[in-house]
MARZAFI-353531 format. One record per atom (N, C-alpha, C): x, y, z; residue in three letters. Coordinates in steps of 0.001 Angstrom, whole numbers, padded with zeros to 6 digits, always signed. Atoms other than C-alpha are relative to their C-alpha. Layout:
BEGIN
XYZALA ...
***
This chain:
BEGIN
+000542+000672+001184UNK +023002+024066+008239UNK -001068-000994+000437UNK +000743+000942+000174UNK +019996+022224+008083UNK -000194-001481-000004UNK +000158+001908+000361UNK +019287+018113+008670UNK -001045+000005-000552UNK +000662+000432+000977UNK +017324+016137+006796UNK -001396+000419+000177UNK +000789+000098-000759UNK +015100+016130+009806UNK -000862+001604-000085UNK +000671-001532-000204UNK +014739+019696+010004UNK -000744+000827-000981UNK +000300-000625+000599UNK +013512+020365+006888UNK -001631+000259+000194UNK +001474-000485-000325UNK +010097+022754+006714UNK -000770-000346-001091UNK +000452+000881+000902UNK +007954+020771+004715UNK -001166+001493-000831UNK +000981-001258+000613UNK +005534+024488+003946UNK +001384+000436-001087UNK -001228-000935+000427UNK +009268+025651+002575UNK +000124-000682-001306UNK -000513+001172+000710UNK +009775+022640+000335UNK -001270-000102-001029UNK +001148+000129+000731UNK +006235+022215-000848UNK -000648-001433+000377UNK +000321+001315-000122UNK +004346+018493-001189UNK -000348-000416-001183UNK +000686+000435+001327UNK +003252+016093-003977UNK -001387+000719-000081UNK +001144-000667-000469UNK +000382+017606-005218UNK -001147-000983+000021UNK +001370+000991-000307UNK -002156+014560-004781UNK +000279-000332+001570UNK +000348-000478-001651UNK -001607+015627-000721UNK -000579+001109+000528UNK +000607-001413-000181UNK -002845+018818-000919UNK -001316+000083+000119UNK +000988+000025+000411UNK -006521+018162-001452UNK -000994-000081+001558UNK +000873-000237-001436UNK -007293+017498+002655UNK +000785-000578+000786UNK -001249+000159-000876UNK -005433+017232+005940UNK +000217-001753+000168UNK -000174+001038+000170UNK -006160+013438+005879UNK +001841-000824-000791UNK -001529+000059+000877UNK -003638+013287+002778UNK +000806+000514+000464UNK -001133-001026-000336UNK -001304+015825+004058UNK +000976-001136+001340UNK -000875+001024-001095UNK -000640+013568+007294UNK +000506-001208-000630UNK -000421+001537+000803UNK -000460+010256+004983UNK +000601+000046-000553UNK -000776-000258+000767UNK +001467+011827+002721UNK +001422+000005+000951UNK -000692-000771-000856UNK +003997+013463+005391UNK +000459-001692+001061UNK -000382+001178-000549UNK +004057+010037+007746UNK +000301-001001-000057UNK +000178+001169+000460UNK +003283+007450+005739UNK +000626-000821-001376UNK +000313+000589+001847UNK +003483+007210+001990UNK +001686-000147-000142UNK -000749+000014+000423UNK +006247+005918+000746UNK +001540-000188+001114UNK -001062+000628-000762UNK +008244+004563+003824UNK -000168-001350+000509UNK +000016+001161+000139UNK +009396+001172+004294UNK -001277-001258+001075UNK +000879+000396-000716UNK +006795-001148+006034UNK +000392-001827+000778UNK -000652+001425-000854UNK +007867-004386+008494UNK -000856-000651+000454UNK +000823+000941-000637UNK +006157-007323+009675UNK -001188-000355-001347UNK +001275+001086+000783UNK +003506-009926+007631UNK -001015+001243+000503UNK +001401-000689+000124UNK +000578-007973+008874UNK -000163+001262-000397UNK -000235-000774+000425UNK +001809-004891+007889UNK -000281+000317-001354UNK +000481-000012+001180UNK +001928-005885+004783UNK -000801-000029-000448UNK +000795+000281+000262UNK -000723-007570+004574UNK -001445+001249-000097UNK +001052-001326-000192UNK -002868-004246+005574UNK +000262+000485-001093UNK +000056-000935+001047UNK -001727-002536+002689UNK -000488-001034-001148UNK +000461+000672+001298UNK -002186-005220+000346UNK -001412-000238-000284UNK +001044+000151-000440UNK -005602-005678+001480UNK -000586+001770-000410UNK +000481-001418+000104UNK -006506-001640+001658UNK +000275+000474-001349UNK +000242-000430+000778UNK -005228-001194-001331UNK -001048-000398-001510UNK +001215+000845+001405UNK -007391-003910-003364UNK -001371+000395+000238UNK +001297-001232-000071UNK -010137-001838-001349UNK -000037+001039-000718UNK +000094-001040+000177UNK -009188+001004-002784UNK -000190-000057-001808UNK +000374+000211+001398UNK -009950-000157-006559UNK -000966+000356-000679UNK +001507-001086+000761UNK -012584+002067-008419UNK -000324+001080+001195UNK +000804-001152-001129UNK -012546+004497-005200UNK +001239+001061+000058UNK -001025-000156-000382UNK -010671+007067-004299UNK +000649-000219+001287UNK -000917+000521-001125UNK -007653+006073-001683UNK -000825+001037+001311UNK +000052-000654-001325UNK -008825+009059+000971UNK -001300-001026+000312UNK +001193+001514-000437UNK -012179+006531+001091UNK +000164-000813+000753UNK -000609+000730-000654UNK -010146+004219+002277UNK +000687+000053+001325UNK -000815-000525-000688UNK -008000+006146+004339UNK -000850+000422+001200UNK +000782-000326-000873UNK -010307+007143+006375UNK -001291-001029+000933UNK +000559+001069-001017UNK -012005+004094+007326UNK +000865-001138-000085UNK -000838+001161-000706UNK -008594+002171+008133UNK -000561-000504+001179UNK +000011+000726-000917UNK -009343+002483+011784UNK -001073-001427+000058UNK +000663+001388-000075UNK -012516+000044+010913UNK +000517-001129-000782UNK -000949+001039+000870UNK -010877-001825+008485UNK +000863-000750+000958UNK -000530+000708-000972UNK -008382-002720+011257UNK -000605-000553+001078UNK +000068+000487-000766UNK -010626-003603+013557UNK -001384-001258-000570UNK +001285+000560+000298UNK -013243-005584+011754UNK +000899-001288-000851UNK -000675+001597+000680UNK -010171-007972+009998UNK +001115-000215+001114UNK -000850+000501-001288UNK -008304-008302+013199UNK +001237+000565+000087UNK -001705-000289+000607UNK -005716-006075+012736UNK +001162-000935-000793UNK -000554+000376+001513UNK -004834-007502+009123UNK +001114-001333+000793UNK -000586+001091-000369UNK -003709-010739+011506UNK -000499-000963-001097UNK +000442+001484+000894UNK -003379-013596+008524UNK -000500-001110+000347UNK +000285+001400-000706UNK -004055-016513+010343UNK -001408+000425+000289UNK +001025-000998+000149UNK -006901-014430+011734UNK -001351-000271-000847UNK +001374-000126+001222UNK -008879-013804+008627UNK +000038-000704-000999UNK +000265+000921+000493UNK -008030-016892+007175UNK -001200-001057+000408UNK +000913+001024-000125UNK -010699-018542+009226UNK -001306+000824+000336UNK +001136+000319-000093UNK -013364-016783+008599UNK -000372-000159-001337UNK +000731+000634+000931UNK -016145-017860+007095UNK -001169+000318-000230UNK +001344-000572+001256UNK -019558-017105+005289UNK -000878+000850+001309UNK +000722-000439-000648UNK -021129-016133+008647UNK +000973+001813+000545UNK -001405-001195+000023UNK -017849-013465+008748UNK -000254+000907-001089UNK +000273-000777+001580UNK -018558-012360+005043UNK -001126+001132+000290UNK +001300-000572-000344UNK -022122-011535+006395UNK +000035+001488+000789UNK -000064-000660-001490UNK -020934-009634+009334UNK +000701+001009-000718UNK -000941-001018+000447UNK -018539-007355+007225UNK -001091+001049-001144UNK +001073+000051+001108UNK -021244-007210+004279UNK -000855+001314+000660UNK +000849-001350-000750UNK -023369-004870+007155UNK +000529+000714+000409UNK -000487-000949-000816UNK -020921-002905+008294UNK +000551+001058-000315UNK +000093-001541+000915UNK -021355+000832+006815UNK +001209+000541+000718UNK -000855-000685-000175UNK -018355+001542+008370UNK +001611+000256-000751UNK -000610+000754+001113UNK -016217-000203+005638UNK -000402+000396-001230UNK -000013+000013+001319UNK -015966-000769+002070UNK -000831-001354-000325UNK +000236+001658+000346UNK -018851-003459+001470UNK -000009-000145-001322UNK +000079+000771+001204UNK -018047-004998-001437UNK +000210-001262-000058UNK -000324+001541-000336UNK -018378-009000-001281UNK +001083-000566-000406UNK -001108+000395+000549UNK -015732-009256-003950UNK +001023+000100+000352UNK -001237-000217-000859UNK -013077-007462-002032UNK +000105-000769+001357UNK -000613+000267-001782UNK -013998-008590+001285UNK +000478-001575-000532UNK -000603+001053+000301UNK -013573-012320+000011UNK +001134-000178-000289UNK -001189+000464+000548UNK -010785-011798-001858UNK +001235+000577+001310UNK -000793-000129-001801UNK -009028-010334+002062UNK +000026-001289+000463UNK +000308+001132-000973UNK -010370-013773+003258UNK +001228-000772-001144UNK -000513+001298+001030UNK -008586-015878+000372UNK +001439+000859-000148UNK -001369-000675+000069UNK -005445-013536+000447UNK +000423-000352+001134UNK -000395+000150-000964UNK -004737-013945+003983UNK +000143-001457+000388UNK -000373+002319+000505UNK -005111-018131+003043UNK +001494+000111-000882UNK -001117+000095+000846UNK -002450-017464+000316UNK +001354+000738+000626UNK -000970-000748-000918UNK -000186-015258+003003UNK +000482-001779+000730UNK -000930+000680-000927UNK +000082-018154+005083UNK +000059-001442-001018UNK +000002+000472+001058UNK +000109-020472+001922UNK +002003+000128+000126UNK -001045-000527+000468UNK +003448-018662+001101UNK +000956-000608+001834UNK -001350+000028-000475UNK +004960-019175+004654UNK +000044-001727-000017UNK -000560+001727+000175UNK +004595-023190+004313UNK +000572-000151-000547UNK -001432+000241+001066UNK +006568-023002+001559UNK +001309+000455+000473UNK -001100-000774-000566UNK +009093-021325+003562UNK +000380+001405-000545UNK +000475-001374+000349UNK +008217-017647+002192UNK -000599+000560+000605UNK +000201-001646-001160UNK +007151-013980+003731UNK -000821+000284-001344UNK +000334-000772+000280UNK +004978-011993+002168UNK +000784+001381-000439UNK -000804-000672+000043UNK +007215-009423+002439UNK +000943+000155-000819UNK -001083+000804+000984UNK +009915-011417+001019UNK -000045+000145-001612UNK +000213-000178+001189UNK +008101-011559-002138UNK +000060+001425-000466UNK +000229-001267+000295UNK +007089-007804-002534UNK +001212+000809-000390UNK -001207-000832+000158UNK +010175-006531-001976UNK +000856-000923-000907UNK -001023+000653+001426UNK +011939-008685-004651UNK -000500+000383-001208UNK +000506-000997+001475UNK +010335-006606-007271UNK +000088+001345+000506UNK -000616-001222-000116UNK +011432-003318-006089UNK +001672+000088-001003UNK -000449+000481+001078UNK +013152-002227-008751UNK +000984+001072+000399UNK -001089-000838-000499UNK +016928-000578-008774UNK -000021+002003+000332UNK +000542-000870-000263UNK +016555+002780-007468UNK +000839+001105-001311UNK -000540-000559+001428UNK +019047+003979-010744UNK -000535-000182-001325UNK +000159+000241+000670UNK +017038+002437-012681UNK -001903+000835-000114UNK +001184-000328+000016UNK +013574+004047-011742UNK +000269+002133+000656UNK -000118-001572-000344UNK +014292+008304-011674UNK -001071+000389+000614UNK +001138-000833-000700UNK +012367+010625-009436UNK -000701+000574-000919UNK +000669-000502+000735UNK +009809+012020-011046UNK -000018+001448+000085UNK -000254-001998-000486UNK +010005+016149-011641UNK -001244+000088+000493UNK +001008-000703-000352UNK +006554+016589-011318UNK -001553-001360-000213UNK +000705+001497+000156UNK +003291+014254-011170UNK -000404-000366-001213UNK +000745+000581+001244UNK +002375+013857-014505UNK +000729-000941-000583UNK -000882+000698+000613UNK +005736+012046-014781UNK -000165-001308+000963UNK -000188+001101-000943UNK +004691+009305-012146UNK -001015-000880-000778UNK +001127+000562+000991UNK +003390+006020-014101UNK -000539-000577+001154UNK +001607+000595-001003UNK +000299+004207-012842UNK +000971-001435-000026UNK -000447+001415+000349UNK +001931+000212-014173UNK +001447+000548-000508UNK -001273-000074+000069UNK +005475-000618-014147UNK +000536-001802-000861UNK +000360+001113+000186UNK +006932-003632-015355UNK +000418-000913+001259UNK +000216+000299-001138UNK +007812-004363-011885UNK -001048-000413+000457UNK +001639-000073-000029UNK +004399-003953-011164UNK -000589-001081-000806UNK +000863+000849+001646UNK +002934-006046-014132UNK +000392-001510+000779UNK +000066+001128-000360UNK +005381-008704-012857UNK -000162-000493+001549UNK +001111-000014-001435UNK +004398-008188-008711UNK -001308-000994-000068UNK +001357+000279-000004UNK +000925-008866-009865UNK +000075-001551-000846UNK -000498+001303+000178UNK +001692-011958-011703UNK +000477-001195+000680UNK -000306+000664-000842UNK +003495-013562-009334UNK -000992-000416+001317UNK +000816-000140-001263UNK +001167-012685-006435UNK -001491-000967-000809UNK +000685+000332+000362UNK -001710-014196-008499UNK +000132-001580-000302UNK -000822+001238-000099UNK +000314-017187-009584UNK -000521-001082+001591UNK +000074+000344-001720UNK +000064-017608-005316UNK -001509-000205+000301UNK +001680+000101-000628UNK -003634-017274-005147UNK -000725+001377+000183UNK +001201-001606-000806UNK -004221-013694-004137UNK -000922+000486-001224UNK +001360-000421+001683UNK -007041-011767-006130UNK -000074+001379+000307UNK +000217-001590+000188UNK -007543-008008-006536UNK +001674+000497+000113UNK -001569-000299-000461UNK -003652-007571-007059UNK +000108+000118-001480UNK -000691-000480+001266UNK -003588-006229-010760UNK +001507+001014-000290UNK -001246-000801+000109UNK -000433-003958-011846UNK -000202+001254+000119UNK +000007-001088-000874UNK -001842-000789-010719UNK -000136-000168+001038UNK +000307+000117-001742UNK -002831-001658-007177UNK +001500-000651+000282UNK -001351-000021-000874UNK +000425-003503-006912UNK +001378+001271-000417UNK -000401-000690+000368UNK +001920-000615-008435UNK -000243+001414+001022UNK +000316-000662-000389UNK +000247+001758-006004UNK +000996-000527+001571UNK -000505+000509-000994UNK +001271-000621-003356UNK +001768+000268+000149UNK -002007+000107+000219UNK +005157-000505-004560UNK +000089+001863+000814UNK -000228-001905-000057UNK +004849+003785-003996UNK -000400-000242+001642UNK +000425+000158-001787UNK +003142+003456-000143UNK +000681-000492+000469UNK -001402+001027-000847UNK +005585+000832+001193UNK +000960-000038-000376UNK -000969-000376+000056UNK +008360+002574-000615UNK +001496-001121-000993UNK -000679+000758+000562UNK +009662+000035-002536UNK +000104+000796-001579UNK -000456-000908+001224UNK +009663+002866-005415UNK +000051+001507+001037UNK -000190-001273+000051UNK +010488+006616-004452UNK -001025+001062-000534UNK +000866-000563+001382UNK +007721+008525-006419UNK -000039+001715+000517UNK +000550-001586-000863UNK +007942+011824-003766UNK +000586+000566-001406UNK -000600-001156+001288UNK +008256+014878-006844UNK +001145+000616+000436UNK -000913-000604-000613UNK +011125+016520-007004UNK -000049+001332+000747UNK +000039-001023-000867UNK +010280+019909-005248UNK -000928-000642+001213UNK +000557+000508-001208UNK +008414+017822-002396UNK +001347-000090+000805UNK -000867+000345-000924UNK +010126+017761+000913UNK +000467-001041+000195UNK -001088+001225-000192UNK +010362+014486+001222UNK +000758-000395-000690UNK -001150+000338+000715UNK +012421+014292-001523UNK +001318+000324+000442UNK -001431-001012-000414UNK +014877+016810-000340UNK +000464-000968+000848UNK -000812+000367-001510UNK +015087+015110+003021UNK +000805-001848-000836UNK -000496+001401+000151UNK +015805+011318+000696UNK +000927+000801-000473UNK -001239-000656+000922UNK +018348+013227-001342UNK +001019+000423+000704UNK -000800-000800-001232UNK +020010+015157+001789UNK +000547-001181+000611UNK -001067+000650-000507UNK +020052+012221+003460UNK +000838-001950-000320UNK -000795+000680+000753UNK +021580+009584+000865UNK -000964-001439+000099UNK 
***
């Protein structure tokens, strides 16, 4: 009999917004939708995904590796100090997403990251306290049943804004909740469902 591990993901099938290029297929398959550890961790997604706002995500996805190396590997402290001559430097660099509004609002998010731990708060901490009961949020059969805003989501983005951050509306933190797994959203004939279902 089969482990969870073993299952053949061609046998099973995939969501179908992985199918479209091998990019997705690996992000889908490695990434999406499993749990994510450490402040900067987070912080990368929270960041990539307020990039990814009017674009589509493979856009993004595909210029992480500069993304990581042009905000210091998403170190908070980091890219809290820079400053206008930093903005500049990102502003030219076609290897990215220049948009002034996003890149600022990375600089002023990664202020409100370490904002949160003076208070004696995680990043983390917060996010995952709006993950919402997993009885209370069903797998979806198929994608048309996966919503964009939750009220999880709605209140994520609230809170996080409350804090200071900026490009953190209730779809992006809603997108964010599905990538770092704090919702489930794999369809039900996707493998990775099988393998959460198989293995409890």
């Amino acid at each position: 009999m089969s482990t969870p591990q073993d299952l053949d993901p061609c046998e099973w099938g995939r969501c179908e917004w992985a199918l479209s290029a091998p990019d997705y297929v690996a992000y889908h398959d490695d990434e999406w939708g499993y749990p994510v550890h450490g402040t900067a961790a987070w912080f990368e997604r929270i960041t990539l995904e307020g990039f990814q706002a009017g674009l589509s995500w493979i856009v993004v996805l595909r210029k992480r590796p500069a993304f990581r190396e042009v905000f210091a590997d998403f170190d908070p402290a980091t890219v809290a100090r820079f400053g206008d001559d930093d903005v500049a430097r990102l502003l030219a660099d076609a290897r990215i997403v220049r948009n002034r509004q996003k890149i600022e609002a990375a600089i002023t998010n990664a202020r409100a990251v370490l904002d949160l731990a003076d208070a004696g708060d995680d990043l983390g901490g917060l996010l995952r306290s709006f993950a919402p009961d997993p009885a209370d949020h069903p797998r979806p059969a198929r994608i048309e049943d996966v919503p964009a805003v939750t009220p999880e989501s709605t209140a994520m983005s609230a809170a996080l804004k409350r804090r200071g951050f900026r490009f953190v509306g209730p779809t992006t933190c809603y997108a964010l909740m599905q990538a770092t797994g704090l919702v489930d959203d794999h369809v039900a004939h996707c493998w990775r469902a099988a393998r959460t279902t198989r293995a409890g």
